[in-house]
C-alpha positions as CSV (number, residue, x, y, z in Angstrom):
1,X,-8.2,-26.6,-14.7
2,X,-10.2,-25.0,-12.0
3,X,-10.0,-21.6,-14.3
4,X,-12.1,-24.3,-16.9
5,X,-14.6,-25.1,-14.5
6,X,-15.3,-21.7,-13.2
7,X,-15.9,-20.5,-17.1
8,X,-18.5,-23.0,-17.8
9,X,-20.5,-23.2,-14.5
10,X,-23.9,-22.2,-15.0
11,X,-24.2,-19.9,-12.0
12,X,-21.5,-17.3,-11.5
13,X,-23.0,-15.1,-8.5
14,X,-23.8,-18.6,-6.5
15,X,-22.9,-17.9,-2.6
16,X,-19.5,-19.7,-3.3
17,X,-18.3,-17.2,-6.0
18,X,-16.2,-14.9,-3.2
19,X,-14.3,-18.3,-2.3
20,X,-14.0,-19.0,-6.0
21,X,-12.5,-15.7,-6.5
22,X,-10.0,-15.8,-3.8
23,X,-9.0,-19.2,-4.7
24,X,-7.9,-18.0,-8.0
25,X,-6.1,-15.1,-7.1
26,X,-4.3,-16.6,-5.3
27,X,-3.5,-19.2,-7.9
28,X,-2.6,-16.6,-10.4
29,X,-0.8,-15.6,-7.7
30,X,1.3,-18.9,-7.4
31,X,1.8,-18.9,-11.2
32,X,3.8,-15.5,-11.4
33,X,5.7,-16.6,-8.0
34,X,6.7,-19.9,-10.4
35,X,7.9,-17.4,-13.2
36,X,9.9,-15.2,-10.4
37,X,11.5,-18.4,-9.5
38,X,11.9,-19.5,-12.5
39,X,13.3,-15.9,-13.3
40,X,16.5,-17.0,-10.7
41,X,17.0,-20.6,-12.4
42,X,15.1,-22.4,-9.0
43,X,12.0,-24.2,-10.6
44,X,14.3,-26.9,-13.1
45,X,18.4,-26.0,-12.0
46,X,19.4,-28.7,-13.9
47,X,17.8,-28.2,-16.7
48,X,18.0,-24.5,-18.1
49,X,15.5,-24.9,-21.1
50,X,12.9,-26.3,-19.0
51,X,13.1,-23.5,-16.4
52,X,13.0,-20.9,-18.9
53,X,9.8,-22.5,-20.9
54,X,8.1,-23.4,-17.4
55,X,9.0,-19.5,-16.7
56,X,7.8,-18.2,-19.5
57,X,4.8,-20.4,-20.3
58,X,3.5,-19.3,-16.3
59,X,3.8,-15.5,-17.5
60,X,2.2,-15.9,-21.0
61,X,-0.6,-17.7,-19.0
62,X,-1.0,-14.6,-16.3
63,X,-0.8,-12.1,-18.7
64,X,1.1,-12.6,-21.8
65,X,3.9,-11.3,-20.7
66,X,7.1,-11.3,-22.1
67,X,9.4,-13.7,-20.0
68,X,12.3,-12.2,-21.0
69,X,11.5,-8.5,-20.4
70,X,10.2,-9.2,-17.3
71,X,13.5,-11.4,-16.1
72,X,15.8,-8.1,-17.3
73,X,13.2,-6.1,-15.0
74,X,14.0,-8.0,-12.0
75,X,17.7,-8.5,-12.4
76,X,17.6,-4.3,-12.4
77,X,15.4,-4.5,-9.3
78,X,17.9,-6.8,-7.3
79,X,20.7,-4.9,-8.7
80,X,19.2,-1.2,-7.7
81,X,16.3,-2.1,-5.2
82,X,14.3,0.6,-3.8
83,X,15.9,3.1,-6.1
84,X,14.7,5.1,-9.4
85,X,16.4,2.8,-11.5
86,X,14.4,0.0,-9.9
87,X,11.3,-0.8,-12.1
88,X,9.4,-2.1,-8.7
89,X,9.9,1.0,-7.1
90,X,7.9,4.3,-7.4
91,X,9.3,7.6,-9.3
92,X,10.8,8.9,-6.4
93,X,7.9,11.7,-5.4
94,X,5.0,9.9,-5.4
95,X,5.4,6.9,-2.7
96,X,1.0,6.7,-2.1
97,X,-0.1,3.2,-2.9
98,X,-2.3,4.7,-5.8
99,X,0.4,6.2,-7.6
100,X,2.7,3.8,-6.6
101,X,0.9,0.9,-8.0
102,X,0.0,2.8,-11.6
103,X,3.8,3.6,-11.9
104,X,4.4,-0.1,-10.8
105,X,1.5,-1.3,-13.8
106,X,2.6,0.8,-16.5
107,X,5.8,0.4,-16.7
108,X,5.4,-3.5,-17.0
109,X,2.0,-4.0,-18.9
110,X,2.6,-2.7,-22.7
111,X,-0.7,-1.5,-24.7
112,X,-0.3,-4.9,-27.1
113,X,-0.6,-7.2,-23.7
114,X,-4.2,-5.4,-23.6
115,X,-4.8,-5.9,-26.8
116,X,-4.2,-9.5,-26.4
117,X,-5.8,-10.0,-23.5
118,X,-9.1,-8.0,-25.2
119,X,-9.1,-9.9,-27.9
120,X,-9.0,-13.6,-25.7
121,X,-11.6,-12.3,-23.6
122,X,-13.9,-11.6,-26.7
123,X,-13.3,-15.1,-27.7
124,X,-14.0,-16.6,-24.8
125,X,-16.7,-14.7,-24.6
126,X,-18.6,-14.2,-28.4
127,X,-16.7,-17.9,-30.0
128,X,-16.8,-20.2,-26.8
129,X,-20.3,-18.6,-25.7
130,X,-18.4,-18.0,-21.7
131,X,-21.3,-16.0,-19.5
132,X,-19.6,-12.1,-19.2
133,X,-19.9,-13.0,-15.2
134,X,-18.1,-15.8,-15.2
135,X,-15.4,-14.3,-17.0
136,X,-15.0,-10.7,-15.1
137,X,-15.6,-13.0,-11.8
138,X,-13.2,-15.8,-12.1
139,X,-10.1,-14.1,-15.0
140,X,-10.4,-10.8,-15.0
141,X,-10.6,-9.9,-11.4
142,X,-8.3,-12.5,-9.8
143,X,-6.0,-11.3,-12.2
144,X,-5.8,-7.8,-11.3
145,X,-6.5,-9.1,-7.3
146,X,-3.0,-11.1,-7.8
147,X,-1.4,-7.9,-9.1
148,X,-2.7,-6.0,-5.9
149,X,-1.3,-8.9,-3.7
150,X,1.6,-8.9,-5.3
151,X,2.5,-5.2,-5.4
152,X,1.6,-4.6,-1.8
153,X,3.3,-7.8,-0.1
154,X,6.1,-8.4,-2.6
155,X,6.9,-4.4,-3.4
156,X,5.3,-2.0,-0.7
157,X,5.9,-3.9,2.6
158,X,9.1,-5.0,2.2
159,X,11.1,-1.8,0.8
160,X,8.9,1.2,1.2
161,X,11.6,3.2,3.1
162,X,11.6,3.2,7.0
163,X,11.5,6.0,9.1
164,X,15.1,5.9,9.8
165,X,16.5,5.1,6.6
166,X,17.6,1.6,4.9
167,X,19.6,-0.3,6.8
168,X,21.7,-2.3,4.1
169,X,22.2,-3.1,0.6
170,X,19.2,-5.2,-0.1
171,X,16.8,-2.1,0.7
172,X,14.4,-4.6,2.2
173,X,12.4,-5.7,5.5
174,X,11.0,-9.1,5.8
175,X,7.7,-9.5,7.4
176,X,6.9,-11.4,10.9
177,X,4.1,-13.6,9.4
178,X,4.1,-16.6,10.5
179,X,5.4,-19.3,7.8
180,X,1.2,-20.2,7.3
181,X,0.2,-16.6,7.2
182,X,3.4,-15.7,5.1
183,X,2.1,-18.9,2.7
184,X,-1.3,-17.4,2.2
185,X,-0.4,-13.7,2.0
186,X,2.1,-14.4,-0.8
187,X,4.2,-17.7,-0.7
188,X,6.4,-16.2,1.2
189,X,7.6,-13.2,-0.9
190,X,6.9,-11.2,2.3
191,X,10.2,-12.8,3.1
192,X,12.0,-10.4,1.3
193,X,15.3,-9.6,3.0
194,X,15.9,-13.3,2.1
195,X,15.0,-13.5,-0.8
196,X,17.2,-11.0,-1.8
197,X,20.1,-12.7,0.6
198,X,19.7,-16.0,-1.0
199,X,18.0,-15.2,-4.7
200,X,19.2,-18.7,-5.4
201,X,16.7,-20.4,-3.1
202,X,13.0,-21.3,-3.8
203,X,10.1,-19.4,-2.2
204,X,9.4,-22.6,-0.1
205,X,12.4,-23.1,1.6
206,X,12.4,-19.1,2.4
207,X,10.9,-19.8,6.0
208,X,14.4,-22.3,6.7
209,X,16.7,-19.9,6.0
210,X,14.5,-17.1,7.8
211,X,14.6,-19.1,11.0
212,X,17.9,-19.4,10.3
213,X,18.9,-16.1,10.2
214,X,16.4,-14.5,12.5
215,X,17.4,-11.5,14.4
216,X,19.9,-10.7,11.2
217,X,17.3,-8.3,9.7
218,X,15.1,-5.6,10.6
219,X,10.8,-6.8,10.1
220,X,8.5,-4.7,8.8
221,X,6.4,-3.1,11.4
């Protein structure tokens, strides 16, 4: 709805476009975090066919993914996190943010996603009559902001390696946020060594079980 509005205001570079911007990214943010969840079977437990179409319906919407390529990506990255055969991860060599995050974007985004995603935007843009503004503004650039939030609070801070090695099995620090800052960084992803504890639980009730099990991990620094 607020992605509506934004397309047909009249002004896009008003004073209040950088707050419109961060609003949405961090919407398109919340949408993927609902696919992740739903990715683990936590948005409908009961009800299997809803999670999967709320799941996949989030990740057609953020980039026309596929939700069922991306769901076999994840289970590899809980099952080999912070290692080669983890699609997260980088190649190995190159561990820069740069590198890291091209590695990170091409191995998920195929050349038909951006073929979709060209052809909506000339829609939008040629059959709905959207201003080219509005649309780079308000959908193209949260979108890729969401990625950047994502990759760097969901990937980089929580398993690049330490200085003296991983500590466990889950290859993974949790931030020291607190449970508003963690919220508005990432809805919670930051905290990571949970999540891959307790893959079962929701990214809102990650800040219970951290208090519950604080000292029991190492955060990043």
């Amino acid at each position: 709805m607020s992605l509506g509005v934004l397309l047909t205001a009249d002004q896009a570079l008003v004073w209040w476009a950088p707050l419109a911007v961060l609003m949405q990214t961090f919407l398109y943010t919340g949408l993927f975090i609902t696919a992740h969840d739903a990715m683990h079977g936590t948005v409908a437990p009961a009800f299997p066919r809803l999670n999967r179409f709320i799941g996949a319906t989030c990740v057609r919407l953020y980039a026309l993914f596929s939700f069922q390529r991306l769901q076999q990506a994840h289970w590899a990255h809980h099952q080999h996190p912070a290692t080669t055969k983890d699609p997260d991860f980088h190649d190995g060599e190159h561990d820069g943010l740069v590198r890291w995050y091209l590695h990170f974007m091409i191995g998920y985004v195929s050349p038909l996603q951006i073929v979709g995603m060209a052809a909506i935007f000339n829609v939008f843009l040629f059959a709905a009559g959207v201003p080219v503004a509005n649309l780079i503004l308000f959908w193209i650039l949260p979108s890729l902001l969401s990625t950047l939030q994502l990759f760097y609070f969901g990937t980089v801070l929580p398993h690049r390696e330490p200085r003296n090695g991983y500590n466990d099995s889950h290859r993974a620090r949790s931030n020291d946020f607190s449970p508003l800052v963690s919220f508005l960084t990432c809805y919670h992803f930051g905290y990571h060594w949970e999540h891959h504890e307790r893959p079962d639980l929701p990214w809102w009730r990650l800040p219970h079980f951290r208090r519950r099990t604080t000292g029991c991990f190492e955060v990043t620094q």
